[in-house]
C-alpha positions in Angstrom: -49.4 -38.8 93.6 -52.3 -37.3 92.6 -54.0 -33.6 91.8 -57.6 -33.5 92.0 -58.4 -36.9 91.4 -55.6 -37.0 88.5 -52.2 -38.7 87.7 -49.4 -35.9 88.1 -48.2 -37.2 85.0 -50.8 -36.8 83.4 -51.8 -33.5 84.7 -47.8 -32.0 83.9 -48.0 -33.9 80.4 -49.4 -30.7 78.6 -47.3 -28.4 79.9 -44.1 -30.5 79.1 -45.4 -30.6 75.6 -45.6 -27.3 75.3 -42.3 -26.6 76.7 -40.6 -29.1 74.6 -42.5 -27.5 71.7 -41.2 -24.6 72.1 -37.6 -25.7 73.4 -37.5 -27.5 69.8 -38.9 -24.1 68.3 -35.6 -22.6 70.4 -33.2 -24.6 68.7 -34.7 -24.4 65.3 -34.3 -20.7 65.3 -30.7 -20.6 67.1 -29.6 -22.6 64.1 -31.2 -20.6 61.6 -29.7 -17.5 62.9 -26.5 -19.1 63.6 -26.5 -20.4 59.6 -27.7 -17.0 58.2 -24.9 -15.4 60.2 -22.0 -18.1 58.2 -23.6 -17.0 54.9 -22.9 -13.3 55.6 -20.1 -13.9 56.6 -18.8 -16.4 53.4 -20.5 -13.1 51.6 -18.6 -10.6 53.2 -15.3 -12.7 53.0 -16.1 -13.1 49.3 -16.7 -9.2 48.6 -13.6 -8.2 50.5 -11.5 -10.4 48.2 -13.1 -8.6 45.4 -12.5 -5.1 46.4 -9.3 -6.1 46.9 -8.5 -7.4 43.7 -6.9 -4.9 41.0 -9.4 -3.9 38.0 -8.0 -4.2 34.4 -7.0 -0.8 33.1 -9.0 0.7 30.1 -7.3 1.6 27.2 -6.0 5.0 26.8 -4.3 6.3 23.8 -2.3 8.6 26.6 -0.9 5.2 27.9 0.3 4.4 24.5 4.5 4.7 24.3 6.6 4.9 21.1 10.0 3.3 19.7 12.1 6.7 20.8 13.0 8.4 17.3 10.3 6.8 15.5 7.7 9.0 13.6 5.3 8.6 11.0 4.4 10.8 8.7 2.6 11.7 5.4 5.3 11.0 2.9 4.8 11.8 -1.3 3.7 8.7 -3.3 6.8 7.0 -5.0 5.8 7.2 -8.5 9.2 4.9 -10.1 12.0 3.2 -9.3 14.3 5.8 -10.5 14.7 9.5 -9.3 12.9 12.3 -11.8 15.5 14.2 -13.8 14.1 17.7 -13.0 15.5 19.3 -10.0 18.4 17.1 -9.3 21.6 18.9 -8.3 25.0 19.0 -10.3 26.4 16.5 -7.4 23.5 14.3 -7.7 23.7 14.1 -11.4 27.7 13.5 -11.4 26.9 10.8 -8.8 24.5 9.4 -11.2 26.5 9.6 -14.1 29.0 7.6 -12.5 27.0 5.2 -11.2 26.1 4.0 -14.9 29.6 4.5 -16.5 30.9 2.0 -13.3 27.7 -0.3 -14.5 27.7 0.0 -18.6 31.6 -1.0 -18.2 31.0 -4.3 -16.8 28.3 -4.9 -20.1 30.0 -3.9 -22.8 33.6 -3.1 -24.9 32.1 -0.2 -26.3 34.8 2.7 -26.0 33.3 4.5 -22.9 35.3 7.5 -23.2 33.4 8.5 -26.2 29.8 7.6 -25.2 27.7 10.2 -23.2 26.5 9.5 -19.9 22.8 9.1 -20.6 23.6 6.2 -23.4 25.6 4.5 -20.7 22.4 4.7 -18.4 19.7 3.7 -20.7 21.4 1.3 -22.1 20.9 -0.6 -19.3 17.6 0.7 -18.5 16.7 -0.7 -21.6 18.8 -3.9 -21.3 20.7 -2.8 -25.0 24.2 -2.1 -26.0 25.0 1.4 -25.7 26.4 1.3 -28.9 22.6 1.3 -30.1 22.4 4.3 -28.3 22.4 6.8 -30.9 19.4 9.4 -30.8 20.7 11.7 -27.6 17.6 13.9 -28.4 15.3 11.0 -27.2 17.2 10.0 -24.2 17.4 13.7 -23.4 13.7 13.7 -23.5 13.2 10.4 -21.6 15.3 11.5 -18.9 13.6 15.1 -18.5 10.7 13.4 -18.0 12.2 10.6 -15.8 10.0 9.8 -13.0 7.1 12.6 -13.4 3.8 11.2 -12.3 0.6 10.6 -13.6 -2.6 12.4 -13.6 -5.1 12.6 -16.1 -5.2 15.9 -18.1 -1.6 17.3 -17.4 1.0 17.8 -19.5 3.7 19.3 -17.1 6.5 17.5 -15.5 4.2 18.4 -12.2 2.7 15.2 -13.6 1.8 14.1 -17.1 -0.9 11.8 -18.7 0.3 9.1 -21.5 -0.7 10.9 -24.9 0.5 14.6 -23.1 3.9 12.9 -22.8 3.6 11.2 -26.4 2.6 14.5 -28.0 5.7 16.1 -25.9 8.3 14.1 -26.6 7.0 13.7 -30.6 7.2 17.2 -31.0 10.7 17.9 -29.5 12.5 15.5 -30.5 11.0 14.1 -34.2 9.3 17.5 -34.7 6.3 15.6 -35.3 2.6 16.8 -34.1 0.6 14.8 -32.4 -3.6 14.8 -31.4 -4.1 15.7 -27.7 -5.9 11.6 -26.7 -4.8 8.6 -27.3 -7.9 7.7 -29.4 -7.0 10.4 -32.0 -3.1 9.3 -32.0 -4.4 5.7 -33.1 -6.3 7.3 -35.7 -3.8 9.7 -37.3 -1.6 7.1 -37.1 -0.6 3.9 -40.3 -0.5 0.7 -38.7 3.0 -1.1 -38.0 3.1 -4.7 -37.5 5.0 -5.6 -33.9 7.7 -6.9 -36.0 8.4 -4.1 -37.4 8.3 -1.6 -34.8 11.1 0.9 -35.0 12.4 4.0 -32.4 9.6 6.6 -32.6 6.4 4.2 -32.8 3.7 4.9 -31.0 2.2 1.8 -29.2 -1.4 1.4 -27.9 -3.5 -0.3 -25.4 -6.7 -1.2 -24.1 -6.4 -0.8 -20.6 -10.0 1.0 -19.6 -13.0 3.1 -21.0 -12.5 3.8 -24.5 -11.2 1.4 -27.0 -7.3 2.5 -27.3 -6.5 4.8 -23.8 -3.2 4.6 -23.3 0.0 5.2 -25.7 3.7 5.0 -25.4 6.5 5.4 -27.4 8.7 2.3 -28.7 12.2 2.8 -28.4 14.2 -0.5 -28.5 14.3 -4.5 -27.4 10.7 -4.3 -27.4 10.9 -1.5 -24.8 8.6 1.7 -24.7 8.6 4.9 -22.8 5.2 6.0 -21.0 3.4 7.8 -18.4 1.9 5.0 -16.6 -1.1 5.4 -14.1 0.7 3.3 -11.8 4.6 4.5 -11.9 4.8 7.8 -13.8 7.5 8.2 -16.9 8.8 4.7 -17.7 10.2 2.3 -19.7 8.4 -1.4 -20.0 8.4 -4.3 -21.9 5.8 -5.3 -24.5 6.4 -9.0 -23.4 5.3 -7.8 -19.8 2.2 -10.2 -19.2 0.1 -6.8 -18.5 0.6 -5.3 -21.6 1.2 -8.0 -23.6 -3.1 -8.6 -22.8 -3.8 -5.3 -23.7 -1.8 -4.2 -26.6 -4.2 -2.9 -29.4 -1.4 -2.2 -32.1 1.2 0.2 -33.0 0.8 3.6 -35.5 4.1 5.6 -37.4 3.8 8.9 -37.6 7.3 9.5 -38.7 7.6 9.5 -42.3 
């Protein structure tokens, strides 16, 4: 069959080329759309399951819960191992003085009956026997002073710097005046060989700033009294690997 003068075949050959053209055209875009579609889709699948899921809660000091009972609190510095002297009530200083006639009895077979309470305590304060325990004056002084703390410049049981304490207890108990600084002490003082250190030395130290700033008194078995920076009123040893560094020498101003 024929149209003017041409195959059919060749004549409907165009137009089946076009058509298949744009049939594949069809397809191409069907698929497209139908692919764009199953992304969205994945998409929107993947944001709902994120919506969904629970955010982690910010910190908030409102959220914050306690140990029931528990507080804390400012509290005052603890300035020795022992309780100041000053303030303590009659039933606190029976309970005390119990305490080291129960304690000194298990040390020694001196006649406890006779001894006062404060040789019983610093007797083992000062690891001796209380027998040795003889100047009451001192030990009252020592324990009046028990536990004050330090600051530099005072010279109250408030709180107490080492040569206001020295130049305290010196003057009560041995009647003895003392220089306000350590520095002077040294210098008003005769030297005394650690070997020969008796109750009522004073003892010196290096410990910062000026070449002797800090002083003690000796009292016994190479133990001093003192205001330390770090514990208040005291008793240490001079074979104490701090001091031992930074003892200067010992003055007698007892005569």
């Amino acid at each position: 069959m024929s149209v003017g003068g041409k195959s059919l075949v060749l004549y409907l050959a165009p137009m089946l080329s076009l058509s298949i053209k744009k049939l594949v055209c069809a397809c191409f875009t069907l698929a497209a759309f139908a692919s764009c579609k199953s992304i969205k889709n994945v998409g929107s699948k993947d944001n709902s399951t994120a919506k969904k899921s629970t955010p982690a809660k910010k910190s908030n000091s409102k959220d914050v819960k306690f140990i029931d009972g528990i507080a804390v609190t400012p509290g005052n510095v603890v300035t020795s191992k022992h309780n100041a002297s000053t303030g303590k009530t009659e039933a606190q200083r029976k309970e005390e003085k119990a305490y080291y006639t129960a304690q000194a009895n298990n040390l020694t077979n001196f006649n406890i009956e006779k001894a006062d309470w404060l040789q019983l305590k610093y007797a083992i304060v000062l690891d001796a026997s209380v027998e040795k325990m003889t100047n009451l004056g001192l030990l009252r002084a020592i324990d009046y002073w028990w536990g004050t703390r330090y600051c530099l410049g005072g010279s109250t049981t408030n709180c107490v710097d080492c040569s206001a304490f020295t130049l305290a207890v010196m003057r009560d108990v041995y009647n003895v005046p003392l220089a306000r600084t350590a520095q002077e002490q040294y210098n008003n003082s005769d030297r005394v060989e650690v070997e020969d250190l008796k109750e009522g030395d004073l003892v010196f130290f290096h410990t910062s700033g000026r070449s002797i700033s800090h002083v003690g008194i000796y009292v016994i078995n190479n133990k001093f009294v003192h205001a330390a920076t770090s514990g208040g009123v005291m008793v240490s040893d001079l074979n104490d690997k701090y001091w031992q560094a930074r003892y200067k020498g010992a003055g007698r101003v007892i005569k």
